[in-house]
C-alpha positions in Angstrom: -192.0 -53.3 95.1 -189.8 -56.4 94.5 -191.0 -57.8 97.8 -193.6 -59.7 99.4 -196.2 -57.9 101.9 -199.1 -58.8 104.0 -200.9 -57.7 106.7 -203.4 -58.4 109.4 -205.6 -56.1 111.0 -206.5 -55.8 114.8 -210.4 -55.2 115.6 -211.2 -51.3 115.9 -210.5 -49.2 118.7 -207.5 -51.0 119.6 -204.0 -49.7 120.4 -202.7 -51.4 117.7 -203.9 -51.1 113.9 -202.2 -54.2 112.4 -199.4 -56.7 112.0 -197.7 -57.1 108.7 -194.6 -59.2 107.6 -192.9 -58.0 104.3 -190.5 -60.1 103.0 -187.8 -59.0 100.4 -187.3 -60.4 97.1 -184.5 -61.8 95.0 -183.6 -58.1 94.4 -181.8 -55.7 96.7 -183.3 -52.7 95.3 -184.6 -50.3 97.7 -188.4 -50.5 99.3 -190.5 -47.6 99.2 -191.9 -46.1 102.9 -194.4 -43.3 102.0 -195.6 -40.7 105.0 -198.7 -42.4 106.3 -199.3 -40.9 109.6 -198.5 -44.0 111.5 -195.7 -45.4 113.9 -194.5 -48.7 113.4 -192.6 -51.3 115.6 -190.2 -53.2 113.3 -188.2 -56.9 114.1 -185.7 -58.1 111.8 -185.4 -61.1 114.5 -182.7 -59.9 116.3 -183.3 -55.9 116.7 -186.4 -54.5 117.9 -187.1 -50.4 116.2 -189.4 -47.7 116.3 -190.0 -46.1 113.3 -191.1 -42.8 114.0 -193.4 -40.6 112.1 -192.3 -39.9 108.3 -192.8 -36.5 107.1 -191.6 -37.3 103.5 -190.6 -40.5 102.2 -187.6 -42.5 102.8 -186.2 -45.7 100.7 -185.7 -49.0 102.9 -182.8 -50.8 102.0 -183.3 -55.1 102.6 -180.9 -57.6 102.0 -182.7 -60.0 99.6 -184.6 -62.5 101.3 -184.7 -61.0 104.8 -187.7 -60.7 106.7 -189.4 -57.8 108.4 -192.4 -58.1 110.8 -193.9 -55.0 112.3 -196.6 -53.7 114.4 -198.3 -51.0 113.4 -199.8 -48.0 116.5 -203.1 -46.3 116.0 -203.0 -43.0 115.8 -201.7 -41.4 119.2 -201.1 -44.9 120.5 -197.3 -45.1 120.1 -196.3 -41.8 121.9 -198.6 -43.2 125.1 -197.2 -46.7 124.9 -193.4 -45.4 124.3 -193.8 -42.4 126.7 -192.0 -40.2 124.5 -193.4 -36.9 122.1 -193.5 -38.2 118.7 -191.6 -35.3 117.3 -188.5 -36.4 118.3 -188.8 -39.7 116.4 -189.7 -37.8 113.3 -187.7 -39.4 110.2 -185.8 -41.8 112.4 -185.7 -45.4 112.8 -184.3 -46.3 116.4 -183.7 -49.2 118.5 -185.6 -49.4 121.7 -182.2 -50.1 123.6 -181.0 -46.6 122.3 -184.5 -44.4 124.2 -182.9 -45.2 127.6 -186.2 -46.6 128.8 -185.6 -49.6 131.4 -189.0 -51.2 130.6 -188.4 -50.8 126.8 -184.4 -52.1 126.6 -184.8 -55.9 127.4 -187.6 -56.1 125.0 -185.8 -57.6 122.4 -183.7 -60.1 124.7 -187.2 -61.7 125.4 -188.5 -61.8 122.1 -185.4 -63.5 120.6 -186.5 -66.3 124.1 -190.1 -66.8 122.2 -188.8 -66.8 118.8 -191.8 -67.8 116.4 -194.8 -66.1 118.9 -192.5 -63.4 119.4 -194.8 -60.5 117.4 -197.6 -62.1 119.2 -196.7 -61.6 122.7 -195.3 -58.1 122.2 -198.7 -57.3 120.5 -201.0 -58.9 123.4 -198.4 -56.8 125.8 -198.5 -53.4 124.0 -202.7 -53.6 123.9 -202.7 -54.2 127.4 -199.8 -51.8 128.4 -200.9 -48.8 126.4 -202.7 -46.2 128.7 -206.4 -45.1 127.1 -206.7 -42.9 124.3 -207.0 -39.2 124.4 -210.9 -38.3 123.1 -209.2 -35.2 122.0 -206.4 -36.5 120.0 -208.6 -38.8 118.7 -211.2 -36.3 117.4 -208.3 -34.0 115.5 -207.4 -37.0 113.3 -210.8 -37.8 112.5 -211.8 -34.2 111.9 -208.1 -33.6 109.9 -209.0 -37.1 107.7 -212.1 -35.7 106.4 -212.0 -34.6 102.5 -212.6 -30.8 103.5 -210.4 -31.2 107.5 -210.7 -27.9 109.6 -209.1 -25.4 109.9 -206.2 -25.2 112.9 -207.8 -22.3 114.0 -211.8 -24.1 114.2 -210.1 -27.3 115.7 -208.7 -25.5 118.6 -211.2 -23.3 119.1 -213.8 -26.2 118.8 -211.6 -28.4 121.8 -211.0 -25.0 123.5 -207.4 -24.8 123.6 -205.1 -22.4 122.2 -203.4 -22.8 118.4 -200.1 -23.3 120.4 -201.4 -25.6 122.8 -202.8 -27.5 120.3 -199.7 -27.5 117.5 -197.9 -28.9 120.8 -200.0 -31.7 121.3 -200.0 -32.7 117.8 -196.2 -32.5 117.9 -196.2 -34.7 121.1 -198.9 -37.2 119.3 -198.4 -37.4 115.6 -194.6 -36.6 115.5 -195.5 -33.1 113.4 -198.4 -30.4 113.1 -201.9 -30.6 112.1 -201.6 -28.8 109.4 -198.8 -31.5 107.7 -200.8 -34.4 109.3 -203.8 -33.3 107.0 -201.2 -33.4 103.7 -200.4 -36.7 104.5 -203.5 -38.0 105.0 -204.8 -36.4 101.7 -202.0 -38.2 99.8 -203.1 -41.3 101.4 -206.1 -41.3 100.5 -205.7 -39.9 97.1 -203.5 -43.4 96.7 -206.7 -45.5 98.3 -209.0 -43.9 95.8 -207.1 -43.8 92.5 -208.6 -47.7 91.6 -212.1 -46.0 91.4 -211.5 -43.7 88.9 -210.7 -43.5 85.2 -207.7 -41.0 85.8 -206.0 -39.3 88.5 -207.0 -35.8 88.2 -210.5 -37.7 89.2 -209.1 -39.2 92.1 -207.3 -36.3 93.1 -210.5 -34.0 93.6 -212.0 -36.9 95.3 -209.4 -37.3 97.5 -210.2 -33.3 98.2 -207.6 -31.8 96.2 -208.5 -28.6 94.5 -206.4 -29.4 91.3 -203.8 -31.5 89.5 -201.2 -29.2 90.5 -202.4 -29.4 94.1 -201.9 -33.1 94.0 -198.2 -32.9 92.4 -197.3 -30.4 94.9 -198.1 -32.4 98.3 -196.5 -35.7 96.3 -193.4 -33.7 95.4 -193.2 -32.4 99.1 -194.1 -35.6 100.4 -192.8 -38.3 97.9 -190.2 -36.5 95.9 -192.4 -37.9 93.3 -194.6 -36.8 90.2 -197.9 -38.4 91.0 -197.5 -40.2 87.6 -194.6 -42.0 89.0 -196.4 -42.1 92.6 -198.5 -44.6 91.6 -196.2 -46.5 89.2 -193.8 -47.3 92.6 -196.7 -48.2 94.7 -199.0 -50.0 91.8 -200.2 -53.3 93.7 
């Protein structure tokens, strides 16, 4: 990454997971997004953008020097707080004015006004605009991010709701199904885990893949990537 980025995290159990700035470097070559199961708000100063839910990754492309602050949703947060299923954000990046939401299209206007507490205020207003959490979404991504997740037949028969009711929700919540929401997170934390071990197959069945060529499958999917080069792009 030829850029600069930092982040700050929200307390737990909030609507919001964290605000980061990245700033790109001297260079104009393109910034790796991986899938990550999140959706972030982005502000270049001027336009305000929802990225929706990745389901591979895509390659950012930042004039050198410019700045980007986001705002990062919990999990199930951004489809309550934008009032729109997730799915149809999937692999997009779109300005607010575009959703032809009133209460959504003069957010930018008014943070251009405030200027340097401008991520700020829209933070403090999405925490206390975002309707409560479902304890149902809530439990699928916790049960999916485990190292062995459930099955989609357990998890709906565990919240007592049909496989199709239950692919739908995850459609309207996480922007895809469960069954590509627990690939991602796998991936994820395979790339959280690799610094504790002395090689990547390690990490890999730690992370709960089976085998190497588990691993290189979900980062070729995912990434487009050998895992060897995975981790090169993302080394920090």
């Amino acid at each position: 990454m030829s850029g600069r980025y930092r982040q700050h995290a929200f307390a737990p159990g909030r609507s919001l997971l964290c605000r980061w700035e990245y700033v790109q470097g001297t260079e104009a070559s393109p910034a790796l997004v991986l899938p990550d199961a999140c959706v972030d708000l982005l502000w270049d100063g001027e336009r305000l953008r929802i990225a929706g839910p990745d389901t591979r990754a895509q390659y950012a492309r930042i004039a050198p020097g410019r700045r980007i602050s986001g705002l990062r949703f919990a999990p199930g947060a951004a489809t309550r707080w934008l009032g729109v299923p997730l799915h149809v954000l999937a692999d997009q990046r779109v300005d607010l004015r575009d959703l032809g939401i009133p209460r959504l299209a003069t957010l930018a206007d008014r943070m251009t006004e405030r200027d340097a507490d401008a991520m700020a205020w829209l933070a403090n207003r999405i925490q206390a605009d975002t309707p409560p959490r479902s304890d149902a979404i809530s439990a699928v991504h916790a049960r999916l991010s485990r190292v062995r997740p459930d099955t989609v037949a357990q998890l709906a028969q565990d919240l007592g709701i049909t496989e199709r009711t239950l692919l739908r929700r995850c459609d309207e919540a996480f922007g895809y199904g469960p069954k590509l929401l627990a690939r991602i997170l796998r991936l994820q934390r395979f790339l959280r885990r690799r610094h504790h071990h002395a090689n990547l197959l390690e990490a890999a069945l730690d992370a709960g893949y089976y085998d190497a060529a588990q691993l290189a499958g979900d980062a070729r999917r995912l990434t487009g990537l050998t895992p060897t080069r995975l981790i090169a792009q993302v080394a920090d």
